[in-house]
C-alpha positions in Angstrom: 34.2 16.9 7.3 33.8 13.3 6.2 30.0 12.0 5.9 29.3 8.9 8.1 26.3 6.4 7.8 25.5 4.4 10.9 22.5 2.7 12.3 20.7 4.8 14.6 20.5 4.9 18.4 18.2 5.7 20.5 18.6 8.7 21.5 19.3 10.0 18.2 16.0 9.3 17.1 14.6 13.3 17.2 17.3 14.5 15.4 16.3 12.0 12.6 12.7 13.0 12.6 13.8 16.7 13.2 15.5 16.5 9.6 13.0 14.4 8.2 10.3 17.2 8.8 13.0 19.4 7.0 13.9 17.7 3.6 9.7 17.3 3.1 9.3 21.0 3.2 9.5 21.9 7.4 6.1 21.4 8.2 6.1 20.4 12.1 3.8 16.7 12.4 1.3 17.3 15.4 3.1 15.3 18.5 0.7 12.5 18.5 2.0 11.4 14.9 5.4 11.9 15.7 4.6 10.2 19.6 3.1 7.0 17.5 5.8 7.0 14.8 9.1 7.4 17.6 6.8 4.0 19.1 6.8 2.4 15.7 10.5 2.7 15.1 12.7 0.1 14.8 15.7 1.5 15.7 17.6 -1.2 14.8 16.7 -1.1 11.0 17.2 2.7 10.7 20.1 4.4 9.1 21.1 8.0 9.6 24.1 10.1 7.7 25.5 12.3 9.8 27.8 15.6 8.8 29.3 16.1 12.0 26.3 16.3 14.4 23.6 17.1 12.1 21.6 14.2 10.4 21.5 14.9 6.9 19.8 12.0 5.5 18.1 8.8 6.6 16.2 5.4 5.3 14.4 3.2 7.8 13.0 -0.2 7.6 9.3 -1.9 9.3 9.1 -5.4 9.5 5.5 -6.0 7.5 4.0 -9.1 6.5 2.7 -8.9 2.8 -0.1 -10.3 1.9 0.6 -11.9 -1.9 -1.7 -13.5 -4.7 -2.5 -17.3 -3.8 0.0 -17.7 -1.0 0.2 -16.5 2.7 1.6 -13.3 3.5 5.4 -12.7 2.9 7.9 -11.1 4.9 9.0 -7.6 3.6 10.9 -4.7 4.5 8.5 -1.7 4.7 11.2 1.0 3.5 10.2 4.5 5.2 11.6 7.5 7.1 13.7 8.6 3.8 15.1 11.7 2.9 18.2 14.0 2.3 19.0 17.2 3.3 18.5 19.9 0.9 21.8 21.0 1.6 23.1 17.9 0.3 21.5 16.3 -2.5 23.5 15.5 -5.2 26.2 13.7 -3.3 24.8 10.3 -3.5 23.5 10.0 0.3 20.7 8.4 -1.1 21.9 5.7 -3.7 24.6 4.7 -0.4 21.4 4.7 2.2 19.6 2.6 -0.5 22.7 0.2 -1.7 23.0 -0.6 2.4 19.5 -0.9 3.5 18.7 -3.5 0.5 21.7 -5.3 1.5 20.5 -5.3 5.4 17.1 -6.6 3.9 18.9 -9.5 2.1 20.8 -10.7 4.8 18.0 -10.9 6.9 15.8 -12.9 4.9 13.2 -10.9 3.3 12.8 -11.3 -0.3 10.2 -7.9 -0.9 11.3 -4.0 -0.1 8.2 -2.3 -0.5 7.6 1.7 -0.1 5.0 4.4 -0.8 7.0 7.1 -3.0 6.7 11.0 -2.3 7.9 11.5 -5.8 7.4 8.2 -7.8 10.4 8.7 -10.6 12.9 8.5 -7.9 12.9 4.6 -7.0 12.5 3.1 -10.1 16.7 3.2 -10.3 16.5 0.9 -7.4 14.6 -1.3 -8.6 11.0 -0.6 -7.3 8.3 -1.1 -9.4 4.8 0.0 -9.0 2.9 -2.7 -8.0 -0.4 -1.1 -6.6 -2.4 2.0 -7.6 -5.2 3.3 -5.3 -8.5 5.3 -6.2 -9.8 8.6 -4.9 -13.6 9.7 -5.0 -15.6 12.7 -4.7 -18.8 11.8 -4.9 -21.9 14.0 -5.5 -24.2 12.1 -3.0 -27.2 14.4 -4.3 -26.7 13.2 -7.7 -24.9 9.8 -8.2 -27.6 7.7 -6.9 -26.9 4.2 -4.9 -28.1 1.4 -5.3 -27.6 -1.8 -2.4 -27.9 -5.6 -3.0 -30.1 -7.7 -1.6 -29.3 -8.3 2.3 -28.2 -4.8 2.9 -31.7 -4.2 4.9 -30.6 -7.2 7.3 -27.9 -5.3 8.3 -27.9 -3.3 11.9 -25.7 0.1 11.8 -24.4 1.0 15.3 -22.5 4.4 16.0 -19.2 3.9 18.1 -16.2 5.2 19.7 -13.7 3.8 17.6 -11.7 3.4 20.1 -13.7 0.9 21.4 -14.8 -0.8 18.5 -11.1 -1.8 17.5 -11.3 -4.9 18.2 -13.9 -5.6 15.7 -12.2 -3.7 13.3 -9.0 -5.2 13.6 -11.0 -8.7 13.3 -12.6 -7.6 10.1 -9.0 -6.2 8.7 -7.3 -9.6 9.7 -9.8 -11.7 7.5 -9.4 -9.3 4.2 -5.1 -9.4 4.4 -5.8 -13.4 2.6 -8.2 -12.2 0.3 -6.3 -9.3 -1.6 -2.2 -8.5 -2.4 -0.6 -5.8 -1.1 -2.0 -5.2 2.5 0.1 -5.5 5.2 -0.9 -7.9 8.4 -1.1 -5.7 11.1 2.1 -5.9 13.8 1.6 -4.9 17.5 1.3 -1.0 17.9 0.1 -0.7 14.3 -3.7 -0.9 15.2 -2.8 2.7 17.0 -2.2 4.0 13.3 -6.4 4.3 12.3 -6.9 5.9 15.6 -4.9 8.7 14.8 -6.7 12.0 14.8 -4.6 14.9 15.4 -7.0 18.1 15.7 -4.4 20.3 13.6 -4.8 17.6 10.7 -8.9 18.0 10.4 -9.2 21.4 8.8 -12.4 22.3 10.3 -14.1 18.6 10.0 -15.1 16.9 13.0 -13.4 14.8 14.8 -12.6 11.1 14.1 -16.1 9.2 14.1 -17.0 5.1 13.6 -19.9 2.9 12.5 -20.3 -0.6 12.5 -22.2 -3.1 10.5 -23.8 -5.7 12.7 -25.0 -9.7 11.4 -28.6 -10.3 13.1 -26.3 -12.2 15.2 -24.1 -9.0 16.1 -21.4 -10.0 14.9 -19.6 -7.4 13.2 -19.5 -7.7 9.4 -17.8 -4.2 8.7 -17.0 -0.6 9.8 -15.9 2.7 8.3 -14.1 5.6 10.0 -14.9 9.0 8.9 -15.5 12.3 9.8 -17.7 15.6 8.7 -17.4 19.1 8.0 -20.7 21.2 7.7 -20.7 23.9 5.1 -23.5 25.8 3.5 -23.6 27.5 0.2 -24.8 30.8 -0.8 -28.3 30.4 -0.6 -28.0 28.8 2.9 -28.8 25.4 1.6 -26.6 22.4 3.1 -23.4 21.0 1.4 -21.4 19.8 3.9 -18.4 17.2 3.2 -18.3 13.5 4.6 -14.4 12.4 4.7 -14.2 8.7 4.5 -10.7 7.4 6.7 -11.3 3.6 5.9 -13.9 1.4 5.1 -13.6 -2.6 6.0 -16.4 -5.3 5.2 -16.5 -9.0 5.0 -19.4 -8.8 2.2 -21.4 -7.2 -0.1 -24.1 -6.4 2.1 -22.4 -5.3 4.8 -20.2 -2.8 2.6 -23.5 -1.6 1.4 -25.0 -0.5 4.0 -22.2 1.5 5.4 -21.7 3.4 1.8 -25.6 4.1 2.1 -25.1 5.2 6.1 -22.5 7.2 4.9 -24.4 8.7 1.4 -27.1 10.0 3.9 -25.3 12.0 6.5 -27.3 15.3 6.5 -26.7 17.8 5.9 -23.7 16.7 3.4 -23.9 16.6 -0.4 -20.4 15.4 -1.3 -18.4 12.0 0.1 -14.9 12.2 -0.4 -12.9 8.4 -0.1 -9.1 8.1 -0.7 -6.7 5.6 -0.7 -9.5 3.0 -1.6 -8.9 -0.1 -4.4 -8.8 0.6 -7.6 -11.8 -2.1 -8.1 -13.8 -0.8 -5.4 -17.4 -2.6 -6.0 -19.0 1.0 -5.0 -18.6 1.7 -8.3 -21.0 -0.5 -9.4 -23.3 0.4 -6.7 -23.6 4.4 -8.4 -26.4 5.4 -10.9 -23.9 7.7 -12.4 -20.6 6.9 -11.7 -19.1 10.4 -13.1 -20.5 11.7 -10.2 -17.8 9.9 -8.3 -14.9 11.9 -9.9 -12.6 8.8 -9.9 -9.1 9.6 -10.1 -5.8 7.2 -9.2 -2.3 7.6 -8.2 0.6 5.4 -7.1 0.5 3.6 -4.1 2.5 0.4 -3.6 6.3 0.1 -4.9 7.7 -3.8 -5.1 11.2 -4.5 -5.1 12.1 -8.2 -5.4 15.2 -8.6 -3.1 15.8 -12.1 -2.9 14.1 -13.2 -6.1 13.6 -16.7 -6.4 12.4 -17.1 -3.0 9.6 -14.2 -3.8 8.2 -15.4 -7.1 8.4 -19.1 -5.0 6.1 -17.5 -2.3 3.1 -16.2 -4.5 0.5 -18.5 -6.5 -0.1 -18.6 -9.6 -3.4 -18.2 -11.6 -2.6 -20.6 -14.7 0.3 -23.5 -15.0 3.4 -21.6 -16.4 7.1 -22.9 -17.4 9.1 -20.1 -18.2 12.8 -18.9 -18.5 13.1 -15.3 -17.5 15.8 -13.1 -18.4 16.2 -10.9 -15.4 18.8 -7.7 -15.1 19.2 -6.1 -12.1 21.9 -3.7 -12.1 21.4 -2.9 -8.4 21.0 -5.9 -6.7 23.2 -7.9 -9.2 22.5 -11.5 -7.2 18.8 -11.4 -9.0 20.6 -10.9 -12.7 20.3 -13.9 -14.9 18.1 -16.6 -16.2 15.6 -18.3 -13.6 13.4 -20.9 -14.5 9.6 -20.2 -12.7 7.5 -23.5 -13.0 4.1 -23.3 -11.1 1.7 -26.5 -11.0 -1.3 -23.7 -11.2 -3.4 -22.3 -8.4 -2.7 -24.5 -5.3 0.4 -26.5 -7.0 3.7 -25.8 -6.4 6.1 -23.6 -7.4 9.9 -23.4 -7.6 12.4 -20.8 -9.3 15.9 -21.4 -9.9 18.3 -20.5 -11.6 19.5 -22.4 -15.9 21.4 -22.2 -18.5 18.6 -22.7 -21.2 17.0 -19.7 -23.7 15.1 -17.5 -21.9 11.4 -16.8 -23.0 11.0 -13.5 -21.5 13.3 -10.4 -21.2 13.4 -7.8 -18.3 14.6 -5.9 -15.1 13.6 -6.5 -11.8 11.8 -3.0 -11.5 8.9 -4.8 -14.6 9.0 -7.7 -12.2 8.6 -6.1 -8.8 5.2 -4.3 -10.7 3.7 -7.3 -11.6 4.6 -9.0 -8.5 0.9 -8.6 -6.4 -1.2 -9.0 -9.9 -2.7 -5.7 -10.9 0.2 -4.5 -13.0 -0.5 -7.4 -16.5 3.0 -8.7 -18.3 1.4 -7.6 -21.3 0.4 -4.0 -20.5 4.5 -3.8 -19.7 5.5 -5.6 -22.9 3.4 -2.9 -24.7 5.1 -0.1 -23.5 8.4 -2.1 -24.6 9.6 -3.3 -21.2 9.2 -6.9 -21.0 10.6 -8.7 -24.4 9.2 -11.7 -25.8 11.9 -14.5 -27.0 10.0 -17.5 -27.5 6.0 -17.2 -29.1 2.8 -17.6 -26.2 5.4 -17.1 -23.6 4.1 -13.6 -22.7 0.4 -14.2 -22.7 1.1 -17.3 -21.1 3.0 -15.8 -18.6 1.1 -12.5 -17.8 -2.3 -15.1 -17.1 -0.6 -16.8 -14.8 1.1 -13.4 -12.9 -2.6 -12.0 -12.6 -4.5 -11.7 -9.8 -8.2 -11.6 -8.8 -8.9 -8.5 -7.5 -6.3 -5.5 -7.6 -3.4 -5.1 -5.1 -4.8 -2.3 -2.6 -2.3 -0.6 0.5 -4.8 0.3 2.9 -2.4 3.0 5.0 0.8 4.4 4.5 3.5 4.0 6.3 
């Protein structure tokens, strides 16, 4: 029987998640993930292969809003919900699913795909690049010391349901999307995702707990979401385990002081933190930073889909006139030489398309990593993936692409 691909409907949507729990190893979600995520859907922007009735593979689509360096946040196609049966890999389900959904995100207007990649080698064929890394810690709270800057002691530290206290939260998340790439402005139903707190997914820990960090004036400057599991060694002494879901804050001091709250939850000795930035400032607030066991992995993957309207929407760090040699085998519209001219940070930019020498040489996979800033021109070109065809243009070019603090995807999606 002949394989078809057609956007999904409706009622189709549980066998879609039914074979997505499948082709990622048949683990069944808890129903309040799957309840949230069957919300989140837009059915309208998911595609499902079907081999007669079963759905064998599948690539969805969020409408996000992007935060970029030095421009407001961008519209982008947050790519999700893909997979292929295991009995039918091989067969080029997933190079159709992507050739039609980057195509659907093209016609309507979005000039960034963006995912988070179960295994990272397999989208860089499309054209994804990896824009953003994130950091994991576990930290040694006996041992690593911290240290808090002035202002911390101002702070006042309030226990909540975090249920209640979203609308603070979500204030303090909507005021850090402008100030760093790569974090998605929260759409309705969204703010539902850091509630999330399945019992089946906290292995013993407790359940899903939140402080705040009040101004004298009580307004709330910060919050982190956590949650604790006791344990005790040998010897009966304490070494329970503080899990850190997310931690927001509008300053220094307020940051502070919830890492210190956090650092003193007794009966614990170790603080474990993923998914943070990759320049956190808590790592400058350790004695010994070994203690934290910093590690990082892949988060963020950019794919430019309409590209002179992306690299027209972002700032620019330094005044830059380049020619860029661009191939993109994928989304051949993008292939060619486009001219980027930005005034500098504030001016205006503009990319179109000429006939004169290019300066720089590479795909749209080198471009889509350096899009949000933390991924340098240079650190590319050493690794022979960017070419330089006209002297200064790559240092000239990878100051102007850098940001000022690293890209950072708070959640997945």
């Amino acid at each position: 029987m002949a394989l078809e691909m057609r956007v999904l409907q409706a009622d189709e949507w549980d066998a879609l998640y039914d074979h997505l729990e499948l082709a990622f190893g048949g683990a069944i979600d808890p129903t309040e993930t799957r309840e949230l995520f069957r919300s989140l859907t837009e059915v309208e922007r998911s595609l499902a292969v079907w081999d007669g009735q079963s759905c064998v593979g599948s690539a969805s689509a969020f409408s996000f809003r992007l935060s970029v360096p030095g421009g407001p946040p961008v519209p982008a196609a947050g790519v999700t919900m893909v997979g292929v049966a295991p009995t039918h890999r091989r067969q080029g389900i997933l190079s159709s699913l992507m050739r039609r959904q980057l195509d659907d995100v093209r016609a309507g207007g979005e000039p960034l795909a963006v995912l988070t990649a179960s295994e990272p080698a397999i989208y860089g064929r499309f054209g994804y690049g990896i824009a953003a890394h994130e950091l994991s810690l576990d930290i040694d709270t006996d041992r690593a010391g911290l240290s808090v800057p002035p202002g911390t002691d101002a702070l006042r530290l309030r226990i909540v349901d975090p249920a209640k206290a979203l609308g603070d939260c979500e204030r303090v998340y909507a005021e850090l999307v402008d100030r760093r790439p790569g974090m998605p402005a929260r759409q309705p139903g969204w703010e539902r995702l850091p509630l999330l707190d399945p019992e089946a997914d906290r292995a013993g820990a407790s359940r899903l707990m939140c402080v705040v960090a009040e101004r004298p004036d009580g307004e709330v400057a910060g919050y982190a979401r956590y949650r604790v599991k006791p344990d005790w060694d040998a010897a009966g002494a304490p070494r329970g385990t503080v899990t850190v879901r997310a931690l927001d804050a509008l300053d220094p001091a307020a940051a502070a002081a919830l890492w210190r709250y956090l650092f003193g939850i007794d009966l614990t000795s170790t603080l474990r933190a993923g998914r943070r930035p990759v320049d956190d400032p808590v790592l400058h607030l350790l004695g010994d930073a070994r203690r934290a066991r910093p590690s990082t992995a892949d988060s963020l993957h950019v794919r430019l889909v309409d590209l002179p309207a992306a690299l027209a929407a972002r700032g620019y760090g330094a005044p830059l006139d380049v020619v860029l040699e661009v191939e993109d085998a994928f989304c051949p519209w993008n292939a060619g030489r486009w001219r980027l001219v930005s005034a500098g940070p504030g001016g205006a930019v503009s990319c179109v398309r000429t006939e004169d020498p290019a300066d720089l040489a590479l795909t749209a996979r080198e471009l889509g990593a350096a899009y949000l800033g933390g991924v340098a021109l240079t650190s590319l070109a050493g690794a022979g993936l960017v070419r330089e065809l006209r002297t200064g243009a790559l240092a000239a070019a990878s100051r102007a692409f850098a940001g000022d603090v690293a890209p950072w995807l708070p959640h997945g999606f």
